[in-house]
PDB file of N, CA, C and O in Angstrom, chain B, residues numbered from 101:
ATOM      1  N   UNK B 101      13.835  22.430  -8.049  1.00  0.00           N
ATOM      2  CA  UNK B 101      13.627  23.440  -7.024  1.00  0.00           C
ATOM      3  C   UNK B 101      14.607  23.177  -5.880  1.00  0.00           C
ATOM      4  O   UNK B 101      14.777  22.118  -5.275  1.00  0.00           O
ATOM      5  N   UNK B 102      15.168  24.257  -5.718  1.00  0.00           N
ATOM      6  CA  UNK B 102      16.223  24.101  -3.985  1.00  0.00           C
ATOM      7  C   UNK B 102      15.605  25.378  -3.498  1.00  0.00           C
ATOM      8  O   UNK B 102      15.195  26.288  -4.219  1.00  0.00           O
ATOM      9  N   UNK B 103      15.582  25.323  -1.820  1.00  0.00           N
ATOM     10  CA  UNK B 103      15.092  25.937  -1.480  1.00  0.00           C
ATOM     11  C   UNK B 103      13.706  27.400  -1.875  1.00  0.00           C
ATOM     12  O   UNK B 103      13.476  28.598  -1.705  1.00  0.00           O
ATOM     13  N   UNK B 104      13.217  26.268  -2.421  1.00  0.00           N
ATOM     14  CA  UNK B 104      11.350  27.570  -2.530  1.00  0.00           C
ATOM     15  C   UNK B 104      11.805  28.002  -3.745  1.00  0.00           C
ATOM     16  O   UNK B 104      10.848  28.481  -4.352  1.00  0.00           O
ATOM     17  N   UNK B 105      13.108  28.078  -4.578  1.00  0.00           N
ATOM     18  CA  UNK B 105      13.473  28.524  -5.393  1.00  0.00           C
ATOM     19  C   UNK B 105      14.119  27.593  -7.151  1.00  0.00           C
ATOM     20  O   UNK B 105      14.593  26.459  -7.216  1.00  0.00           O
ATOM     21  N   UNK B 106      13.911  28.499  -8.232  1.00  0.00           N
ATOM     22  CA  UNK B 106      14.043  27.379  -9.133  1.00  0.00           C
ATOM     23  C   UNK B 106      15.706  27.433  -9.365  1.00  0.00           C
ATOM     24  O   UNK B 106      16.276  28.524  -9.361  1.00  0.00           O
ATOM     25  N   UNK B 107      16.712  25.731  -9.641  1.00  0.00           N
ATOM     26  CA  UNK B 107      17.979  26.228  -9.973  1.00  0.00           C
ATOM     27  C   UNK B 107      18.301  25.079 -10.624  1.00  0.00           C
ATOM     28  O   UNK B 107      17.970  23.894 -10.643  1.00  0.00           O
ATOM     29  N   UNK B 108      19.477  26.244 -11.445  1.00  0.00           N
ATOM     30  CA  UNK B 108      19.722  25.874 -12.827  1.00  0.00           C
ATOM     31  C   UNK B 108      21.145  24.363 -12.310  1.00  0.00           C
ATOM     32  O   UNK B 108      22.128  24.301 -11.571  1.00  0.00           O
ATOM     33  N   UNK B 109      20.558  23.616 -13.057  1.00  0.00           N
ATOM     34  CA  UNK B 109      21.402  22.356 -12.852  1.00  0.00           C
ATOM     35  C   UNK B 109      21.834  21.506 -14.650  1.00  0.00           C
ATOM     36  O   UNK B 109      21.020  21.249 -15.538  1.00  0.00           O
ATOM     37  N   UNK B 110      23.082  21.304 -14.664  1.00  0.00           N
ATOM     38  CA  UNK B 110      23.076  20.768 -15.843  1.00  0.00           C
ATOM     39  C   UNK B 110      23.411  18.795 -15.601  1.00  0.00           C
ATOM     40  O   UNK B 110      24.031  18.284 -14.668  1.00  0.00           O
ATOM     41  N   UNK B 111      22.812  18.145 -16.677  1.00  0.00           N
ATOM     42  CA  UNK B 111      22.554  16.796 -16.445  1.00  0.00           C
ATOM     43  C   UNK B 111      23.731  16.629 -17.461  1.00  0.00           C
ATOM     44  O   UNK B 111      23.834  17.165 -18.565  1.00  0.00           O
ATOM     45  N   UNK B 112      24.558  15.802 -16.871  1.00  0.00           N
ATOM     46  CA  UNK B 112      25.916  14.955 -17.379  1.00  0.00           C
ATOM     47  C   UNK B 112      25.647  13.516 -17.972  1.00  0.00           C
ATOM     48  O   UNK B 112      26.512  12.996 -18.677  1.00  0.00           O
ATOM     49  N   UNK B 113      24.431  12.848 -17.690  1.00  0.00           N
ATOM     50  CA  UNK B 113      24.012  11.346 -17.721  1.00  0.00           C
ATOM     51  C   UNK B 113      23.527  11.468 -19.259  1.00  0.00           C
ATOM     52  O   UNK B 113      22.333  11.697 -19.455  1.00  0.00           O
ATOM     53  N   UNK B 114      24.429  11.322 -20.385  1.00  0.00           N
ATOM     54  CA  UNK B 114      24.150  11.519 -22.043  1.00  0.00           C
ATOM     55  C   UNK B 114      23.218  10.495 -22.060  1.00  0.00           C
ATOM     56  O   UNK B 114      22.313  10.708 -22.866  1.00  0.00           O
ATOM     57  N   UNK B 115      23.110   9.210 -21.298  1.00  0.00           N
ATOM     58  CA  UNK B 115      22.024   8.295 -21.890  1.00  0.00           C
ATOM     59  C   UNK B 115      20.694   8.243 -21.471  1.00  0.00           C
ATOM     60  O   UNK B 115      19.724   7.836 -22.111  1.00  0.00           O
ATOM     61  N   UNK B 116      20.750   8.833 -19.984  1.00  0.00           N
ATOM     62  CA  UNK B 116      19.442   9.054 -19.744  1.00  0.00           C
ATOM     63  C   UNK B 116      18.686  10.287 -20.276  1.00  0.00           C
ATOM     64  O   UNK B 116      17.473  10.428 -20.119  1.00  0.00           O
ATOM     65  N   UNK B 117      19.657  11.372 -21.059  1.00  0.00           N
ATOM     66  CA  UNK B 117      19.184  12.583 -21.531  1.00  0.00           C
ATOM     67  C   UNK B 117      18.720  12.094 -22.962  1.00  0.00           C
ATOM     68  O   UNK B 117      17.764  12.606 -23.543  1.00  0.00           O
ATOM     69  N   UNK B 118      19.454  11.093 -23.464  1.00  0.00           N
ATOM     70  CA  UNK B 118      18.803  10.576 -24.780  1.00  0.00           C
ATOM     71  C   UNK B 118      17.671   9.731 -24.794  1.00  0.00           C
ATOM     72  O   UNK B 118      17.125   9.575 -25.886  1.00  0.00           O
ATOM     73  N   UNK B 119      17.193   9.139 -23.781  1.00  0.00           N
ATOM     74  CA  UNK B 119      15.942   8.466 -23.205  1.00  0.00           C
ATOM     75  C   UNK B 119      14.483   9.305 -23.118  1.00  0.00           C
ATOM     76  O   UNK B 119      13.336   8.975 -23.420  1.00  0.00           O
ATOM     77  N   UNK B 120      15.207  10.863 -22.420  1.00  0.00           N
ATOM     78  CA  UNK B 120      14.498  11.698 -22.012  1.00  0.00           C
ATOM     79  C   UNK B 120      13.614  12.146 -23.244  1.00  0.00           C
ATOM     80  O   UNK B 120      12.392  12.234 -23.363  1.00  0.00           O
ATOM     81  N   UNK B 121      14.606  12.387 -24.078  1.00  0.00           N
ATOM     82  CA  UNK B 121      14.508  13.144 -25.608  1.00  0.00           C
ATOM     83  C   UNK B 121      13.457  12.618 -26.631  1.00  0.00           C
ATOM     84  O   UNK B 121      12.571  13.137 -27.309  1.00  0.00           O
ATOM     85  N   UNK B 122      13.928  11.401 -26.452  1.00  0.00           N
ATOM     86  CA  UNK B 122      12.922  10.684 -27.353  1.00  0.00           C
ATOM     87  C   UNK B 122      11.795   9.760 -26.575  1.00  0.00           C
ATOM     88  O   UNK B 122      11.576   8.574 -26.823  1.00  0.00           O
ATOM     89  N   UNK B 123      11.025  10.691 -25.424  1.00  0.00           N
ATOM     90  CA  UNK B 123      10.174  10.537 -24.947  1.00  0.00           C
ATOM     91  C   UNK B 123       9.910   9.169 -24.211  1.00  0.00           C
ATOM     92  O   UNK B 123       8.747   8.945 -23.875  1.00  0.00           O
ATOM     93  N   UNK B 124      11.013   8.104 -23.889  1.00  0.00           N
ATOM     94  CA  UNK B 124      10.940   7.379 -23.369  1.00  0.00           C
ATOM     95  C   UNK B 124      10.708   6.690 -21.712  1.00  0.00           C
ATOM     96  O   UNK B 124      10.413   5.646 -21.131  1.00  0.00           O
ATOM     97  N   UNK B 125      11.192   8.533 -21.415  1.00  0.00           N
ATOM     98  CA  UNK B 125      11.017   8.831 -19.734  1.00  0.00           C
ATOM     99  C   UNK B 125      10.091   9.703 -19.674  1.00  0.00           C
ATOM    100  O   UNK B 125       9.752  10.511 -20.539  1.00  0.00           O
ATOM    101  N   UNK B 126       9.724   9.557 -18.756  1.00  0.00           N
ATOM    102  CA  UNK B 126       8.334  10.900 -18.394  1.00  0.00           C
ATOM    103  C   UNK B 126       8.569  11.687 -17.131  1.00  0.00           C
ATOM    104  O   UNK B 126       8.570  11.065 -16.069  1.00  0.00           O
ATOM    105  N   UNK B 127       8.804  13.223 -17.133  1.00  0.00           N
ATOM    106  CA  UNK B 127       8.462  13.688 -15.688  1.00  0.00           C
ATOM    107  C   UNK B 127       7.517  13.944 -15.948  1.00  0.00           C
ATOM    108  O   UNK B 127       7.071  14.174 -17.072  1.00  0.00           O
ATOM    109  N   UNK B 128       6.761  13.964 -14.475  1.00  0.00           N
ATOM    110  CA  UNK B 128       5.504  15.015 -14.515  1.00  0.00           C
ATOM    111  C   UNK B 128       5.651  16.138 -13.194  1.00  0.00           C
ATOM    112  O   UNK B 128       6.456  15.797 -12.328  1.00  0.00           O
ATOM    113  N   UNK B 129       5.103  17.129 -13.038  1.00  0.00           N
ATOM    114  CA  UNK B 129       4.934  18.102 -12.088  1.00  0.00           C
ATOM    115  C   UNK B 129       4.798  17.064 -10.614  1.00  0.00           C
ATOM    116  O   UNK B 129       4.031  16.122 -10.415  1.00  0.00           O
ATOM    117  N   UNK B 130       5.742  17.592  -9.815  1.00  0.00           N
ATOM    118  CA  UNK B 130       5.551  16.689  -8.655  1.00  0.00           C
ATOM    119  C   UNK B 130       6.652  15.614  -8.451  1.00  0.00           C
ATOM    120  O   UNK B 130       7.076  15.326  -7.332  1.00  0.00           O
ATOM    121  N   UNK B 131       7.020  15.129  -9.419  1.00  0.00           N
ATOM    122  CA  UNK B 131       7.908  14.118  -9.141  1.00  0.00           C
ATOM    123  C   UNK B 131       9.387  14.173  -8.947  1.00  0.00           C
ATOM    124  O   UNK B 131       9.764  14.920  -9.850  1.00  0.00           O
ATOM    125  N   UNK B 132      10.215  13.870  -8.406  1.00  0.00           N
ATOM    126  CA  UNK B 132      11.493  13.994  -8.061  1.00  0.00           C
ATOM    127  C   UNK B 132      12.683  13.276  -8.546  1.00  0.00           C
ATOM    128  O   UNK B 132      12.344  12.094  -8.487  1.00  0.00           O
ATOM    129  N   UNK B 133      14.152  13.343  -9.090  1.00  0.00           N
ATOM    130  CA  UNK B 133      14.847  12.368  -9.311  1.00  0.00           C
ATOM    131  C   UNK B 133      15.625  12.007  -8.121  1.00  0.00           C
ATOM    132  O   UNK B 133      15.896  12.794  -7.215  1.00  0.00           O
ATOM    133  N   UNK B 134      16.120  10.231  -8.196  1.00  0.00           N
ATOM    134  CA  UNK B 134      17.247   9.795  -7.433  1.00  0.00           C
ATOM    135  C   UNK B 134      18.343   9.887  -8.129  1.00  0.00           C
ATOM    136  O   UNK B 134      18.532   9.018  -8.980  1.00  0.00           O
ATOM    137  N   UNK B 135      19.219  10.822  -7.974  1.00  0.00           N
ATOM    138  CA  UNK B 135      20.434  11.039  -8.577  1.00  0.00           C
ATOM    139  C   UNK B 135      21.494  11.174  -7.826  1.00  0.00           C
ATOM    140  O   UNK B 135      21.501  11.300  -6.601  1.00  0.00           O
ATOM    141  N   UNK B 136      22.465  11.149  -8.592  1.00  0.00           N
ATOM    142  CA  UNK B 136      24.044  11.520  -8.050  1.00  0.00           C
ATOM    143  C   UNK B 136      24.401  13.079  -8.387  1.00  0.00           C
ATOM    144  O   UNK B 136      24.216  13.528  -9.518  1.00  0.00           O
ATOM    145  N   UNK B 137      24.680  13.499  -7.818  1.00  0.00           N
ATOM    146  CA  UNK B 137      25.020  14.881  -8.455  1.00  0.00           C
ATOM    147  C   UNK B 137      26.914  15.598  -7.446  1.00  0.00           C
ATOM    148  O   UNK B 137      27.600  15.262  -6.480  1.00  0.00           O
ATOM    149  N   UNK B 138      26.923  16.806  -8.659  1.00  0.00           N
ATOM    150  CA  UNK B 138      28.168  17.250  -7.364  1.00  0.00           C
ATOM    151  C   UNK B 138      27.610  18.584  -7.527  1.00  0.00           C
ATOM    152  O   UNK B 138      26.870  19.035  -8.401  1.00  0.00           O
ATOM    153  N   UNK B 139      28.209  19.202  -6.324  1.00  0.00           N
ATOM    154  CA  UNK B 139      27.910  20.841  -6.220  1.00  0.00           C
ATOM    155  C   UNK B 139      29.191  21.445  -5.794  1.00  0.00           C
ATOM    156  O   UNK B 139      29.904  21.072  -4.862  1.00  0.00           O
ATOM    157  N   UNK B 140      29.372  22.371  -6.560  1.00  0.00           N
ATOM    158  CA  UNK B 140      30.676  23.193  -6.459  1.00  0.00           C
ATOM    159  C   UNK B 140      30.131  24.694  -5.837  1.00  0.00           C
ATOM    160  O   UNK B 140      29.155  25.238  -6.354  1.00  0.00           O
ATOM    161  N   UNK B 141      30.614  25.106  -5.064  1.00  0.00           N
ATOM    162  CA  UNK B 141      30.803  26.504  -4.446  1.00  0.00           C
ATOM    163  C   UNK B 141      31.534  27.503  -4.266  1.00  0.00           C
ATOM    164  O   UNK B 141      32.329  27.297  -3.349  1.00  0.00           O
ATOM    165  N   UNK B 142      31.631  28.530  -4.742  1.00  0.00           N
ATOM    166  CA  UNK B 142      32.911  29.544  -5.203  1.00  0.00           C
ATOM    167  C   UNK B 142      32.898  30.619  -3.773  1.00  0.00           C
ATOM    168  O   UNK B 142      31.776  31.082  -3.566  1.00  0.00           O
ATOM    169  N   UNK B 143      33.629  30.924  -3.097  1.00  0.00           N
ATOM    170  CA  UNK B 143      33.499  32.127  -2.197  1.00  0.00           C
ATOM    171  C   UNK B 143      35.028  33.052  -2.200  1.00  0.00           C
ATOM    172  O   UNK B 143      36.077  32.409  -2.171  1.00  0.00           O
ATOM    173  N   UNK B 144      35.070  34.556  -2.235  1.00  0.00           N
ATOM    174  CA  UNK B 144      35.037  35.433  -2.111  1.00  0.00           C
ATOM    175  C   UNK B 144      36.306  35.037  -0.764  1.00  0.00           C
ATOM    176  O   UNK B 144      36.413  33.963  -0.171  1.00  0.00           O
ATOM    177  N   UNK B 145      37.324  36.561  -0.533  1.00  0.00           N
ATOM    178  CA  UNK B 145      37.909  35.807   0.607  1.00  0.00           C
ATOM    179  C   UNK B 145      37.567  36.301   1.809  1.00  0.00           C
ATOM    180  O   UNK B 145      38.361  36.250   2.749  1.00  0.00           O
ATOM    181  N   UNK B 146      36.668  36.697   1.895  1.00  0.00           N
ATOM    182  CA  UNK B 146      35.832  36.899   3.309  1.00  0.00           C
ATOM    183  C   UNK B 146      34.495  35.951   3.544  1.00  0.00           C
ATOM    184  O   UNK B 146      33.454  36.155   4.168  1.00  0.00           O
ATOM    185  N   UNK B 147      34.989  34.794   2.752  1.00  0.00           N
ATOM    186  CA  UNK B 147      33.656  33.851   3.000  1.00  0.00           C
ATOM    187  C   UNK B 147      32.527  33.699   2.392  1.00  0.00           C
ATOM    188  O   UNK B 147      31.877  32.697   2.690  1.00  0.00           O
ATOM    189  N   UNK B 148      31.967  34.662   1.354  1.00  0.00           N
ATOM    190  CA  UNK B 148      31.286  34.926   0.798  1.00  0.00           C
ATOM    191  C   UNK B 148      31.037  34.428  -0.366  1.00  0.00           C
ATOM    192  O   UNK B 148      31.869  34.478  -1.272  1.00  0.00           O
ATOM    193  N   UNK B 149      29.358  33.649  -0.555  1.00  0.00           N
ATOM    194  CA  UNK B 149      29.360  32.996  -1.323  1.00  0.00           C
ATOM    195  C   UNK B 149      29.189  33.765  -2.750  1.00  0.00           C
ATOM    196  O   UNK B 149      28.321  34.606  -2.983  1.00  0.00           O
ATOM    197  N   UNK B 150      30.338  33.246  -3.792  1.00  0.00           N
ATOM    198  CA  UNK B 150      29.960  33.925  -4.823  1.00  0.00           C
ATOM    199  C   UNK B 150      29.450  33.391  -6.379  1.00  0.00           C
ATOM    200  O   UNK B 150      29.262  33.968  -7.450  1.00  0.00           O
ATOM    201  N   UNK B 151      29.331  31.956  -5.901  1.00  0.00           N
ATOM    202  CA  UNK B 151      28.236  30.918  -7.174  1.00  0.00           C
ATOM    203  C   UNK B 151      28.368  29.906  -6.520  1.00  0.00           C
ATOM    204  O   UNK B 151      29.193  29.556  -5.676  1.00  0.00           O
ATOM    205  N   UNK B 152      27.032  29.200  -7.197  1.00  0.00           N
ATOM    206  CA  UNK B 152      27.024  27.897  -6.696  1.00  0.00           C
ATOM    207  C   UNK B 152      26.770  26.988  -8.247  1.00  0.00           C
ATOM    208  O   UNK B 152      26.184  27.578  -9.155  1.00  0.00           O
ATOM    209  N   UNK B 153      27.175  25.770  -8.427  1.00  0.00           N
ATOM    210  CA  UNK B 153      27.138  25.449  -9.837  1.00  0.00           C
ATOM    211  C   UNK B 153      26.924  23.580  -9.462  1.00  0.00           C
ATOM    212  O   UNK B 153      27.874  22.963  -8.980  1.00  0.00           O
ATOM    213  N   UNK B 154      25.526  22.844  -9.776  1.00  0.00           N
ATOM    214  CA  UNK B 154      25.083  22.062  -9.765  1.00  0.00           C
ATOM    215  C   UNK B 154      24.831  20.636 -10.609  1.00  0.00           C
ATOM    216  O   UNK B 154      23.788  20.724 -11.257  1.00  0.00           O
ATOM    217  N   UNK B 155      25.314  19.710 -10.728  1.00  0.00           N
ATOM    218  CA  UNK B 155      25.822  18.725 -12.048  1.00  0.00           C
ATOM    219  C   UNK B 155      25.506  17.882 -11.397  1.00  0.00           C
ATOM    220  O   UNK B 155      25.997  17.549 -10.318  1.00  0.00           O
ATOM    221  N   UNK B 156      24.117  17.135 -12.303  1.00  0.00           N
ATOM    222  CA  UNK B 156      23.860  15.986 -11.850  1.00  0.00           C
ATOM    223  C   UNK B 156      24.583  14.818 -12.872  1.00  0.00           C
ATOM    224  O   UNK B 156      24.489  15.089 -14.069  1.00  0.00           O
ATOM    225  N   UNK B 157      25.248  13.628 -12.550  1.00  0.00           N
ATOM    226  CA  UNK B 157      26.033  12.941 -13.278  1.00  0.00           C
ATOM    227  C   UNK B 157      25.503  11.667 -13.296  1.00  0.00           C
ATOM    228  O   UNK B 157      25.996  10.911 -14.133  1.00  0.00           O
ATOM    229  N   UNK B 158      24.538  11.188 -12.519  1.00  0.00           N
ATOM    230  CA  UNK B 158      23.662   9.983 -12.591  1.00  0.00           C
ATOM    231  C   UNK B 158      22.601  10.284 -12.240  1.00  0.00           C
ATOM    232  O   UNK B 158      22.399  10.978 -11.243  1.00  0.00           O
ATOM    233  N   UNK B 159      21.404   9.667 -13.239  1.00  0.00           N
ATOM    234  CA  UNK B 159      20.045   9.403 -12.650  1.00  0.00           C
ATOM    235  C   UNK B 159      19.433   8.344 -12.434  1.00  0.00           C
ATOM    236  O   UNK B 159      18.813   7.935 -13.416  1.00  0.00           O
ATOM    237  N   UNK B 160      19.349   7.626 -11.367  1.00  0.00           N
ATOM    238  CA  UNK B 160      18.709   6.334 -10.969  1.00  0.00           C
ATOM    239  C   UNK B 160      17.599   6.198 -11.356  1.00  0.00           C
ATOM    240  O   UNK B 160      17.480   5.526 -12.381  1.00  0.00           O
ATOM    241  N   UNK B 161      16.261   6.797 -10.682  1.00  0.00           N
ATOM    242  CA  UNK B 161      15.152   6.815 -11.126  1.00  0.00           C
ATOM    243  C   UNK B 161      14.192   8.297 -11.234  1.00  0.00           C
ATOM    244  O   UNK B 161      14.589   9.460 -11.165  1.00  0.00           O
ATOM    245  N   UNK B 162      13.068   7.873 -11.392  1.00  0.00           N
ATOM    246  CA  UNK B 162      12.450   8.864 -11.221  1.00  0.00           C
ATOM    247  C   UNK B 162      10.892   8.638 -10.167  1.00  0.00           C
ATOM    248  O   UNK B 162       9.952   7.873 -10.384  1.00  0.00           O
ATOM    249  N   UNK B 163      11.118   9.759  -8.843  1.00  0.00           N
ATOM    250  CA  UNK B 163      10.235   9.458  -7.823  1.00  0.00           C
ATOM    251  C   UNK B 163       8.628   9.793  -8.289  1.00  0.00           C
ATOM    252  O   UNK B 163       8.217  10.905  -8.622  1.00  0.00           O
ATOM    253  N   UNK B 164       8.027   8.845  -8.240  1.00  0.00           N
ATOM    254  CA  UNK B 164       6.612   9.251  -8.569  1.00  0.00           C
ATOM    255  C   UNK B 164       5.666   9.497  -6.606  1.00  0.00           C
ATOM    256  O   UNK B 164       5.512   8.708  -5.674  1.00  0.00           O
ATOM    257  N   UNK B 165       5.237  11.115  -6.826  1.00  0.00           N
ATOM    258  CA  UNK B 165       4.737  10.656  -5.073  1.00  0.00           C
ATOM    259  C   UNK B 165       3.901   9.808  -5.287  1.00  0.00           C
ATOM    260  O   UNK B 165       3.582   9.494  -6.434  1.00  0.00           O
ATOM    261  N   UNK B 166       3.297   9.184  -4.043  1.00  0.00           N
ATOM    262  CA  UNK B 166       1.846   8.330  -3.720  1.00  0.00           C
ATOM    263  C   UNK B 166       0.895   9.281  -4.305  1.00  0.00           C
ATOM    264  O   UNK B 166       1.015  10.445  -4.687  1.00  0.00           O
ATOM    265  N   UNK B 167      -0.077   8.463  -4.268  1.00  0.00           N
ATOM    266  CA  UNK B 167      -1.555   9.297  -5.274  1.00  0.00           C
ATOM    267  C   UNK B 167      -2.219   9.461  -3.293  1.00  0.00           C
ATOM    268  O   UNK B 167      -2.142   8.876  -2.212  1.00  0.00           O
ATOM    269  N   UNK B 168      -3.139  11.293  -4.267  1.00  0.00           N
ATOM    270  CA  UNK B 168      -3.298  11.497  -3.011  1.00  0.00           C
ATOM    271  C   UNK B 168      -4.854  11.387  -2.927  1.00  0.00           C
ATOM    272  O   UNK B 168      -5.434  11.466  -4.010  1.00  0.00           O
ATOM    273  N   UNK B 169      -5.564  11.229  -1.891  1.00  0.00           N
ATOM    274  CA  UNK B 169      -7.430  10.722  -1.837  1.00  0.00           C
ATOM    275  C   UNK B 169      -7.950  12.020  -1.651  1.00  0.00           C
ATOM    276  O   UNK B 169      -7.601  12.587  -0.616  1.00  0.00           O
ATOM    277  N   UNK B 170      -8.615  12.546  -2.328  1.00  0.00           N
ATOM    278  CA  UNK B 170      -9.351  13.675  -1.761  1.00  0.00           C
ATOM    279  C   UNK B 170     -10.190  13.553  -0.396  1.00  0.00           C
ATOM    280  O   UNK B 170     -10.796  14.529   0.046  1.00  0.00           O
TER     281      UNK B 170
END
């Protein structure tokens, strides 16, 4: 999610995607990665943004939040 919104990001890290695959990593709803990523931005010549294109190339970990107490 970036901003309130869902976006499309492609993962470059082949070994942690092969980890992923064969169920060795777990996300769950809620949790976040520490990654490296680059973001490229295309604009128009009046400034205008005309894509944005997102590549994450390392993943460190994966953020689990604190558990929360009712």
């Amino acid at each position: 999610m970036r901003g309130g919104r869902a976006a499309r990001v492609v993962v470059l890290h082949e070994h942690w995607l092969q980890e992923y695959h064969a169920r060795r990593i777990q996300i769950q709803p809620g949790d976040s990665l520490d990654c490296t990523f680059e973001e490229t931005v295309g604009y128009d010549a009046q400034g205008n943004e005309l894509e944005r294109k997102v590549a994450v190339i390392e993943i460190h970990a994966v953020i689990v939040p604190p558990a929360q107490s009712a």
